[in-house]
N, C-alpha and C positions, 0 to 999 in steps of 0.2 A: 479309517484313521485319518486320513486325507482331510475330509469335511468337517470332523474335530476339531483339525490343528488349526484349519481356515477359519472353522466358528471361535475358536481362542484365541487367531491372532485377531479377527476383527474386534471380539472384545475389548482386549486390550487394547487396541487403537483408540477405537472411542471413547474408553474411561480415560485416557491420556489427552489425543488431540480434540475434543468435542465437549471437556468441560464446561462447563457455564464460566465466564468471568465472573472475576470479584467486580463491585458496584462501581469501585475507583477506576478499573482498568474500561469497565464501559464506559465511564463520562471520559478516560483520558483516549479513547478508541475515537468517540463519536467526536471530540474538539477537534484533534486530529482529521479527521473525515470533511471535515467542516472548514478546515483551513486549507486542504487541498482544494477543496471546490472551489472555493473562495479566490483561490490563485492561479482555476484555470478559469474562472469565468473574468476576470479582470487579466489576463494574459489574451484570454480570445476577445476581448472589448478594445484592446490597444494595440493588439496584430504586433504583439511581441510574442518572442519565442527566447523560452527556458531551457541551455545546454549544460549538459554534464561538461565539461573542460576533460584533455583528454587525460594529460599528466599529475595535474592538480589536483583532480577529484574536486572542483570548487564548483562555482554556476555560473554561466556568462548569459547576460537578456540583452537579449538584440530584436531589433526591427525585422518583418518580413523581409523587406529590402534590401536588407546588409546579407542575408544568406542567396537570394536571387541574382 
């Protein structure tokens, strides 16, 4: 009964978390993908560095240097 209930819950896992996206949410996944890279390869080019702010929830970009 045991390996039933674990064969039905994996089921349903995967008909829920493991669907295919829609075509929209691939091209808006992959922009997204593409614009982090994009932020850390011009963050690691300029030896800044990108902080969550602690109160604010905002971004603060500062210099290596300013955190050293």
């Amino acid at each position: 009964m045991l390996d039933r209930y674990a064969e039905l819950l994996e089921n349903r896992l995967s008909l829920r978390f493991m669907a295919r996206l829609s075509f929209t949410d691939q091209m808006r996944a992959q922009r997204e993908y593409n614009l982090v890279k994009s932020i850390q390869r011009k963050l690691g080019k300029g030896q800044l560095i990108l902080r969550v702010c602690d109160k604010s929830g905002g971004l603060h970009l500062s210099t290596k240097s300013d955190y050293e």
